[in-house]
N, C-alpha and C positions, 0 to 999 in steps of 0.2 A: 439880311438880304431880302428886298421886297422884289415879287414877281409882279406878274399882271395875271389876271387868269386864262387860265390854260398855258400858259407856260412851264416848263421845265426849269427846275434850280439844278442848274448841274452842280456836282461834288467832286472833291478829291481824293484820293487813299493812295499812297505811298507805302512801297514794297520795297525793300531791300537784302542784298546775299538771296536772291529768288533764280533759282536759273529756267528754263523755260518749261520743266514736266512741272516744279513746281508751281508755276504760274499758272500753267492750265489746271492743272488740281485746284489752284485756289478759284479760279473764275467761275469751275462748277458748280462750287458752293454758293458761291457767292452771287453768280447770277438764279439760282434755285431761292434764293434767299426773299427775289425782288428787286435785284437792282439789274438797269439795262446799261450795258457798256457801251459806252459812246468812242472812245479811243484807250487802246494803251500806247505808252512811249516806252524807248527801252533807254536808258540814262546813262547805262555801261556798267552802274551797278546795283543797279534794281531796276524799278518798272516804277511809273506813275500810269493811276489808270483815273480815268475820269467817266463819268457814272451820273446818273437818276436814279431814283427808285418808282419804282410802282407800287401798289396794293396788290396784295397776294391775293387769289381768289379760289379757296375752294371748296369744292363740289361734293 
C-alpha cells in the first residue's frame, strides 16, 4: 500500500470469543504499545478494530 506523506496507513486486527472487560484489557496494551485506535466495531462475535501506529517516544 503506497501513502503520500504525512498520511496515515491505517491497519486491521481482528479479535474473536473477546467479550468487552477483555477487549478493554487488550486495548490497554495495545494502545501503550503505539498504536492510535481509530474505531472498534463489535461483529456479534468479536471485535474488529482499525488502528495506526506511531513511534513510541521515550524520555
Amino acid at each position: 500500500m503506497v501513502t503520500r506523506k504525512g498520511e496515515k496507513m491505517q491497519k486491521v486486527k481482528t479479535l474473536s470469543n473477546v467479550d468487552t472487560i477483555g477487549l478493554a484489557t487488550y486495548l490497554i496494551d495495545f494502545i501503550k504499545e503505539g498504536n492510535v485506535v481509530e474505531q472498534v466495531i463489535n461483529t456479534g462475535d468479536g471485535y474488529v478494530i482499525i488502528y495506526h501506529t506511531v513511534p513510541v517516544v521515550s524520555f
